[in-house]
C-alpha angles and dihedrals in degrees: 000000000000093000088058083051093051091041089044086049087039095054087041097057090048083055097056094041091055094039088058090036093062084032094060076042092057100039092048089050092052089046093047092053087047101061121091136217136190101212087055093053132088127264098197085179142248106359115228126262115247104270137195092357108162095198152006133225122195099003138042109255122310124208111186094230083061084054091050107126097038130065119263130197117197119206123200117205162116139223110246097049117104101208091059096042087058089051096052090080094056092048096054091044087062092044088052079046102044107003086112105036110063103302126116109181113197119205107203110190110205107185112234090184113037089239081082094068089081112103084210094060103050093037077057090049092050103057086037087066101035092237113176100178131087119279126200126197112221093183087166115039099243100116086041084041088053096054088031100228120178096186149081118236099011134148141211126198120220118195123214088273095057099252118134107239098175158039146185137163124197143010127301139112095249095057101047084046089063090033077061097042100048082042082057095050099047097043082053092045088051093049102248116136114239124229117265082237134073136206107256095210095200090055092056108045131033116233117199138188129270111320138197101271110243114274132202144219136218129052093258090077086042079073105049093044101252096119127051097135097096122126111181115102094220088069117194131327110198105229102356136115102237121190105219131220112207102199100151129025096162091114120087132232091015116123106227112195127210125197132356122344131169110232107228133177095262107357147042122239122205111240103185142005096272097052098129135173123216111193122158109203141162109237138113087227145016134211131187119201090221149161144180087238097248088326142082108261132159128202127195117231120207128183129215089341091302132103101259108254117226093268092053090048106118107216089270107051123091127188114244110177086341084303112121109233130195124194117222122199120114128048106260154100108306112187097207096171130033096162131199094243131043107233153082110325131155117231120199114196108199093199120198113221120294096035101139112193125192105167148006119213136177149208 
C-alpha cells in the first residue's frame, strides 16, 4: 500500500517536472518569436516623400528627407473608419512613450466618403479624437498612391536612413506588439535611449469577440462587391426613391430595409417618416457613419424589440420619453448602441427624412 502511495507521489512529482520543463520550452519559443532583428527585417527601400497634401494639422509641413535621422512611423487613416478609430489611442500612446525620444509619428488621412474631403471635418475629428501628432490630408491619393497601400488603418516604419523596414495593416494585439518591438530596434540602432516604460497594448485598446463584419450601403459598392448584405427583394434602384416591403428578417447580418429610401452611389437617404432598418448582428456595440445630408435629422434606435436601457445607450444616444434618440447632422461616426452584454441582438433604426447612412460598424 505505501509503495503505491510513493509510486502514486513519485509519478506526481515527474509530472510536474515535465509539465514546467515544456512549459520553460514553450515560454522561451514564444520569447524567442517574439524577438526582432534588424538584420532579419525588410528594407523595402527609400520611403516616399509626403505628396499632394493639401493641408496639415498639428505641424507645419513635413518632407521625409527632413525626418531623416529619427524613426518615423506613417499611418494611414480616416476618420470614420473603426478600425482606425480603435487604433488612435495606441498611437498616441506611442507618441506620450517615444514622442520624445526619437519617434515622429504622420498621420496621413486618406478620405474613404467624399464628406472627408472637408478640412473641417477632419481638423473636428481631430480634436474629437485628441490627437497630438501631425496629420496630413492626402485628398487625393497621391501620398497612399506613392507608398502603394491598399489598407485602412496601416503603417509603415521608417528607420533613421529613410528606408521603410516595415509594414502592418489592421487591428490586433499581435501586430501593434511587434509595431512596438521593431520601433524599439530601430530607436536603439539609431542611438536614441529608450524610456524605462512600454506601451501595454491591452491597456490601451479594447478587443472584442467576433464581431458582424462591416457592412456598406449604395449600389455603388454593390458593384464593387462591398455589399452583399442586402435582404429586400426589391434589391437596389441607382438613383431612384424605392418604397420597401419587409416581409423576413430571420437572416443575420443582413440589413432589411422599410419605407422609402433614395438609392445613392454609396448611401441610403431617408425619403419619409417611416423609412426603418432591421438588422440582427453579434456585436457588444454598433456604429453608423452617418449624416443629415446637409440637414438636422434624428433617428430612434430599439434592441431586441425593447427601448435600450442606459446601459445599452451607445455615446451618441440620448432618452427622450424612455425612447433612445440619436441626433444626425455631420457627417461622421455615430455610436448608436454600446450594449450591457456581448451577443447576438437585432437593432431596428426608425430614420426621419434626409439620414444618409453609408456604413455599420461594430465593436
Amino acid at each position: 500500500m505505501k509503495l503505491n502511495i510513493y509510486m502514486i507521489v513519485f509519478g506526481v512529482i515527474a509530472a510536474i517536472i515535465v509539465i514546467a520543463a515544456l512549459s520553460t520550452i514553450f515560454f522561451n519559443q514564444n520569447l524567442a518569436s517574439a524577438s526582432v532583428s534588424l538584420a532579419n527585417l525588410t528594407n523595402y527601400g527609400p520611403a516616399p516623400n509626403f505628396q499632394g497634401i493639401s493641408a496639415w494639422i498639428n505641424s507645419q509641413p513635413l518632407n521625409i528627407s527632413q525626418l531623416k535621422g529619427k524613426i518615423v512611423l506613417v499611418d494611414f487613416w480616416t476618420y470614420s473608419c473603426i478600425n482606425c478609430i480603435r487604433t488612435i489611442p495606441f498611437l498616441e500612446a506611442l507618441q506620450s512613450e517615444y514622442g520624445n525620444n526619437g519617434l515622429v509619428i504622420v498621420g496621413v488621412h486618406t478620405p474613404e466618403f467624399q464628406f472627408e474631403h472637408n478640412l473641417t471635418n477632419v481638423e473636428n475629428a481631430v480634436k474629437r479624437f485628441n490627437i497630438t501628432y501631425p496629420v496630413a490630408l492626402d485628398n487625393n491619393y497621391s501620398t497612399w498612391d506613392a507608398y502603394g497601400n491598399e489598407y485602412w488603418p496601416a503603417d509603415y516604419l521608417i528607420d533613421q536612413n529613410g528606408d521603410i523596414r516595415y509594414k502592418s495593416f489592421g487591428e490586433s494585439p499581435t501586430s501593434f506588439n511587434q509595431t512596438q518591438k521593431i520601433i524599439q530596434e530601430l530607436l536603439e540602432s539609431a542611438n536614441y535611449t529608450l524610456p524605462s516604460n512600454v506601451v501595454n497594448v491591452r491597456d490601451v485598446l479594447n478587443f472584442t469577440q467576433e464581431i458582424s463584419p462591416e457592412m456598406y450601403f449604395g449600389w455603388e459598392e454593390l458593384a464593387s462587391g462591398r455589399t452583399n448584405y442586402f435582404g429586400n427583394l426589391a434589391g437596389f434602384e441607382p438613383d431612384n426613391i424605392t418604397d420597401y416591403v419587409i416581409t423576413n428578417t430571420s437572416q443575420a447580418d443582413t440589413i432589411y430595409m422599410g419605407g422609402k429610401w433614395y438609392n445613392d452611389p454609396y448611401s441610403m437617404i431617408a425619403e419619409s417618416n417611416r423609412s426603418k432598418i432591421i438588422l440582427i448582428y453579434r456585436a457588444k456595440s454598433v456604429n453608423v457613419v452617418a449624416s443629415g445630408n446637409g440637414k438636422n435629422t434624428s433617428i430612434s434606435v430599439t434592441l431586441d424589440g425593447q427601448n435600450l436601457s442606459h446601459d445599452d445607450l451607445g455615446s451618441d444616444d440620448h432618452l427622450v420619453n424612455g425612447t433612445a434618440i440619436v441626433n444626425i447632422s455631420a457627417p461622421r461616426l455615430y455610436n448608436i448602441v454600446n450594449a450591457s452584454s456581448y451577443g447576438w441582438h437585432t437593432l431596428e433604426i426608425n430614420a426621419n427624412p434626409n439620414f444618409k447612412i453609408y456604413t455599420f460598424t461594430f465593436g
